[in-house]
N, C-alpha and C positions, 0 to 999 in steps of 0.2 A: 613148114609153117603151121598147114591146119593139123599136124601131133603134135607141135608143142604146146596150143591152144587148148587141145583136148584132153592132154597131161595135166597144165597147168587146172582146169577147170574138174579134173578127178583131184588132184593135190587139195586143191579148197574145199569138195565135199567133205570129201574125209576129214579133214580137217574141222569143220565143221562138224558130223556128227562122232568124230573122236573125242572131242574136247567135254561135252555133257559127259560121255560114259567117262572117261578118266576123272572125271570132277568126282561123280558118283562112286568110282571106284577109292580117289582118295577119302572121302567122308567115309566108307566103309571101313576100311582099315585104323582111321581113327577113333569112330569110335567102338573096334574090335579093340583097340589098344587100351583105351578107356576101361571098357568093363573088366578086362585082363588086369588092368594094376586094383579095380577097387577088389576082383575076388582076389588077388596076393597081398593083401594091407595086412599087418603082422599085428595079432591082435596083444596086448601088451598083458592082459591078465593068466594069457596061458602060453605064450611064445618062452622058448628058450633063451639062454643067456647065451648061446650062439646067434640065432635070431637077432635076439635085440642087437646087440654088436655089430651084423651087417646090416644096422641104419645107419645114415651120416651122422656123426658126432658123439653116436652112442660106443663106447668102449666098454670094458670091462669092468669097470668101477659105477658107469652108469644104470649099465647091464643088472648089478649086483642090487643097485639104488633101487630099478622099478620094480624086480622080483619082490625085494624085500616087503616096500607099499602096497601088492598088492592086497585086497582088487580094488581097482577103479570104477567107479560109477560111467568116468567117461573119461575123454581121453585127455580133455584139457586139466585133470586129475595131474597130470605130470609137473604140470604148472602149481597150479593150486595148493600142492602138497611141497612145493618145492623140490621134484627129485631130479631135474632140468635146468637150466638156464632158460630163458626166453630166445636167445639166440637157437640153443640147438633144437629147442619146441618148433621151433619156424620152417626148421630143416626136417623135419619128419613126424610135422602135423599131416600131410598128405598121404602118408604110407602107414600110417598106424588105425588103432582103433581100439575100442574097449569094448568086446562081447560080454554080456549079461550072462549066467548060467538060468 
């Protein structure tokens, strides 16, 4: 009786001080996840037409569209100049970007 008191009352510490570090731990990895896709954003003014192609909705004809525009001042450029639909702007305004030389 008094070990299963004594178990049950290690189980809650731990438990308690498990729960901050795991918290800490998950917030870490997200925002290691975070800064990992803004440094892979595929810049559209000098990315290949391989590149461009593995974003959602861009193909090979799309591919062909942004090379030819550029450069872009910015990346809603893709919009603005018409080389997109709005629909597939939506799908990889997150993953793109328009570097300046």
């Amino acid at each position: 009786m008094k070990l299963t008191r004594i178990m049950v009352a290690l189980l809650m510490a731990v438990a308690l001080f498990a729960a901050p570090a795991a918290d800490k731990a998950t917030k870490a990895v997200k925002a290691t996840t975070a800064a990992k896709a803004k440094a892979e954003l595929v810049d559209i003014n000098s990315a290949t037409a391989e590149q461009l192609g593995a974003l959602p909705g861009i193909g090979d004809a799309y591919s062909a569209k942004i090379i030819k525009g550029r450069p872009y001042s910015g990346k809603d450029d893709l919009l603005n100049k018409k080389i997109v639909p709005a629909a597939t702007y939506a799908k990889i305004k997150a993953l793109i970007i328009a570097k300046q030389k």
